[in-house]
N, C-alpha and C positions, 0 to 999 in steps of 0.2 A: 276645264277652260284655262289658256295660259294669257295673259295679261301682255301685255307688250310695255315695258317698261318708257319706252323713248324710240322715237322712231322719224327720222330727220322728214324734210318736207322735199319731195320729190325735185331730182336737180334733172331738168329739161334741157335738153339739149334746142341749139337754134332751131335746127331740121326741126324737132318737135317729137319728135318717134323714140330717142333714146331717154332713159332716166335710170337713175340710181337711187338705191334706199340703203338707211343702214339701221337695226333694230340691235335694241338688247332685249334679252329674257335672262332670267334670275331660277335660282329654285335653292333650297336651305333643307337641311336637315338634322333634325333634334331627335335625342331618345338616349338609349340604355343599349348596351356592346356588351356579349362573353366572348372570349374568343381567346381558348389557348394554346393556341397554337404558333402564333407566334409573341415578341414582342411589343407590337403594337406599334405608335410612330407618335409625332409630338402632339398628336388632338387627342388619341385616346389612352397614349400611356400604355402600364402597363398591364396588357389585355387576361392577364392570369385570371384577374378578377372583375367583378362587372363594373363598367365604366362608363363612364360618360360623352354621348358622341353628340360631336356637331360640325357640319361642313356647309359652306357658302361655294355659292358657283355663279357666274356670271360669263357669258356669252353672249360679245359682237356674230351679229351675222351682216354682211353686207352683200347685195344685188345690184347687177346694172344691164343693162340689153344696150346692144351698139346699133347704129341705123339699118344694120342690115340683117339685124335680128340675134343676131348670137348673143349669148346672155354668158356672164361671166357672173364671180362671188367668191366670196372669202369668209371665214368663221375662225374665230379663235374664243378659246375658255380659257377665262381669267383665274379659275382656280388651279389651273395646272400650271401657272407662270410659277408660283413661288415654292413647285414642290415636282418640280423637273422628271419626267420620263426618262429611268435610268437607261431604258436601249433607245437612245435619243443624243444625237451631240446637238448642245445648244448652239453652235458655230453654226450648224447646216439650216435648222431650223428653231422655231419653238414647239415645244410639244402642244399635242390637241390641236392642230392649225391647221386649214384645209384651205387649198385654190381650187375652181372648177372653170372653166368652158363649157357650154354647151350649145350644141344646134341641132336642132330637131328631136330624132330619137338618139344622135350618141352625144356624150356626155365625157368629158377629159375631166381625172381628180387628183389631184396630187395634195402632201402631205402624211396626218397619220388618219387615215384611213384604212378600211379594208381591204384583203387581198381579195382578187378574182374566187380564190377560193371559199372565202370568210364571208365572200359578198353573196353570192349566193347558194348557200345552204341554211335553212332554217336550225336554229340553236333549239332547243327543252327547256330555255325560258322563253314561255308561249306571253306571258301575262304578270301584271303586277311587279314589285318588286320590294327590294327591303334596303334599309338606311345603310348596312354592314356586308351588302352583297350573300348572303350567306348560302341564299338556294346556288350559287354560282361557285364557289370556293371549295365544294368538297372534294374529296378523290374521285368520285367517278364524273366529275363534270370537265366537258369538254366542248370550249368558246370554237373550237375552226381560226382557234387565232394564233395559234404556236409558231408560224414563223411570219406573221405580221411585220414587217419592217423587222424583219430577222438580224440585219445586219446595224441597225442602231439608225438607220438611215430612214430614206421619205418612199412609201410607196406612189407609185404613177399606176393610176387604174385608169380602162378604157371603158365602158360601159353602151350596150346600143339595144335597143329594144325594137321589137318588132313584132305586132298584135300580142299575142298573150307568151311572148319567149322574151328571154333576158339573158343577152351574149356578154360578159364579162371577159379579160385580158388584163394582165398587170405584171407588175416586177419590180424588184426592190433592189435596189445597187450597194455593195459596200464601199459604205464609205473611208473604210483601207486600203482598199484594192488587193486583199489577201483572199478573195476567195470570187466565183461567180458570183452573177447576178441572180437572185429568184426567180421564177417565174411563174405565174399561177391562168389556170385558166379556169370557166367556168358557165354554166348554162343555167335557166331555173324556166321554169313553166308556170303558169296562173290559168285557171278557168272556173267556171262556175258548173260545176254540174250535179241537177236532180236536191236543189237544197242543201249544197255545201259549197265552199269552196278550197280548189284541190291545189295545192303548191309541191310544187317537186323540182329537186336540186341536184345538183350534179359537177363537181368541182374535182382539180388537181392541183398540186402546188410541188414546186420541185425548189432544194436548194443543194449546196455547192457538196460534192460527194467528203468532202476532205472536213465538214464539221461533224463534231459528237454527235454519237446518238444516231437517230433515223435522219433520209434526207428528205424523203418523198412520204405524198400522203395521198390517198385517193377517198374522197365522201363522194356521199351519195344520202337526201331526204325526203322524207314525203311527211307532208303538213296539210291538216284539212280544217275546216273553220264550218261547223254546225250552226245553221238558223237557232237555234235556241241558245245558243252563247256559249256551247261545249266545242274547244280545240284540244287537236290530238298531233302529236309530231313521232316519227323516229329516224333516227339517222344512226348511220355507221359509218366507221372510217379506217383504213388501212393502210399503218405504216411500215413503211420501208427501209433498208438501210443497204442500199446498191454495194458502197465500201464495207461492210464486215462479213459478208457471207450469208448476209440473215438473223447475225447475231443481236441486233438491234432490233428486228421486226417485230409488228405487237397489232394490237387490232382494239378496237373503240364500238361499242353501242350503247344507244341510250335514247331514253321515250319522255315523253313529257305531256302535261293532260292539265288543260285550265278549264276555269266556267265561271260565266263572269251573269251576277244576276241584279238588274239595278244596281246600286253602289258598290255590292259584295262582288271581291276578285279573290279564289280561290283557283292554286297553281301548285303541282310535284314535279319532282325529277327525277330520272334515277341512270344510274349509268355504270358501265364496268370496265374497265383497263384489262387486255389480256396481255403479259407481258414474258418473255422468259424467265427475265429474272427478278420477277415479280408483281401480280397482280393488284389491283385495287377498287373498287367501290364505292357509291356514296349516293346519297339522296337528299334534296334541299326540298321545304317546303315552304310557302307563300299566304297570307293572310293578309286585305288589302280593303280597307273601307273608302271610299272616296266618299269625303263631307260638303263637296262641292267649290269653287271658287277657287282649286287647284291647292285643298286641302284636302292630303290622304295619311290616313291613319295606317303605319305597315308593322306586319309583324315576318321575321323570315327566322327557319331554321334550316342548319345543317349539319350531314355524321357520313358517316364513310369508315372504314378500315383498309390497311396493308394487309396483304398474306403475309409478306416478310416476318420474320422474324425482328423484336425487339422497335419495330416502326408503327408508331401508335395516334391515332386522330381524334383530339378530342372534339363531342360537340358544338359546336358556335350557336347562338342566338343572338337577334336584336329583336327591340321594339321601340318606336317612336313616330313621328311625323313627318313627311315630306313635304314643301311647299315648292309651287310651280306658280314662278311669275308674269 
């Protein structure tokens, strides 16, 4: 249950047909951090040893519909004001901040959103979650977010749906004017068949041939949702690198498997990097009591290794409470 913190009184326009709302929701989280991998930041210090976590977040959402029915909105999170998105210029935007349009089935988003790509493809986190992200951080996991506002700039996504398909289009500008623009496209499917329900995805993202690394990525997922609370996902993904010859190419898969029974959310990962010059691995795990009134008890772990030589990952864990207001 998420609580609605504050929620203004419906502003009516003359005609009578238009209105606006604007909500806040909250959520907080408390517990215990290991995580050495890296140094940590200014709430958990440093992460060598177990520490003490805690984060506040608070999010405006605002709605309005115009008299001829087009609905527009806006959102931003207040815990990302004081702790800025380093591929983000605050001059262009704020980080976490989204505009939308919409009329009927399409739907215009601009901000930090997802790409065409990211939008539709199901991730291997099916379920629950942990205070320290940990099932998501390891080496084999892989978000479909890698060049999300690649260029530090605002994605613009299209979105249109039509009965059980979902046509996505987007692209991300640099805001240097040193390189193209991104561009991603994507499709996903929904239906219900014989006691499940089936999701399958299908996305491309292309950026500018002249940055490091790969420039292109092709996925593809299939996610299914069982009557008795059991989901299953895998996807793959293949990158490319047009400017080295291949030298940058590498490829991605990974499964993921929840089951949620009354309160208990129980959720894995697992995933591999194939790379030339060097592979990787990793699996995150999930443990999730919901105590009711948008109080969930989470536990998450995660491990991984490099093939490489000398590159080494250590475990992570948390444990603590989320609250959702």
């Amino acid at each position: 249950m998420k609580n609605i913190l504050f929620a203004t009184t419906a502003l009516v326009a003359v005609a009578g047909a238009a209105a606006a709302e604007v909500t806040i929701t909250g959520s907080a989280e408390l517990g215990l951090v290991q995580n050495e991998n890296g140094s940590g930041d200014a709430y958990t210090g440093d992460l060598s040893e177990t520490q003490v976590f805690t984060d506040i977040d608070v999010t405006f959402s605002m709605t309005g519909e115009a008299d001829n029915g087009l609905t527009f909105g806006a959102s931003i999170d207040l815990d990302e004001t004081g702790n800025p998105d380093p591929n983000v210029d605050d001059a262009a935007r704020l980080p976490d901040a989204t505009i939308f349009l919409a009329y009927g089935a399409a739907r215009l988003t601009v901000g930090d959103t997802d790409s065409a790509f990211d939008a539709r493809l199901t991730e291997t986190n099916l379920a629950g979650g942990s205070i320290n992200d940990d099932e998501t951080v390891h080496p084999g996991w892989n978000g479909h977010s890698n060049f999300d506002e690649f260029y530090g700039g605002q994605e613009i996504r299209f979105d249109y749906t039509f009965d059980a398909f979902t046509m996505s289009v987007s692209t991300s500008p640099d805001r240097f004017k040193n390189f193209d623009p991104s561009y991603a496209v994507g499709v996903s499917y929904n239906a219900d068949l014989a006691g499940l329900n089936l999701a399958l995805g299908l996305g491309y993202i292309q950026v500018d041939e002249d940055v490091l690394g790969y420039d292109s990525e092709l996925g593809v997922s299939v996610a299914t949702t069982f009557d008795n609370g059991l989901q299953a996902v895998l996807n793959y993904s293949k990158m490319s690198d047009d400017s080295s010859g291949g030298l940058d190419d590498g490829s991605h898969w990974g499964v993921g498997v929840a089951y949620t029974m009354n309160a208990l959310t129980l959720a894995a990962n697992y995933g591999e990097y194939d790379w030339d010059g060097g592979d990787s691995s990793g699996y995150g795990l999930v443990a999730n009591y919901d105590f009711g009134g948008g109080l969930v008890g989470q536990f998450g772990y995660g491990a991984g290794e490099f093939s490489a030589p000398g590159v080494d990952y250590e475990d992570t864990w948390s444990l603590g409470l989320a609250m959702s207001f």
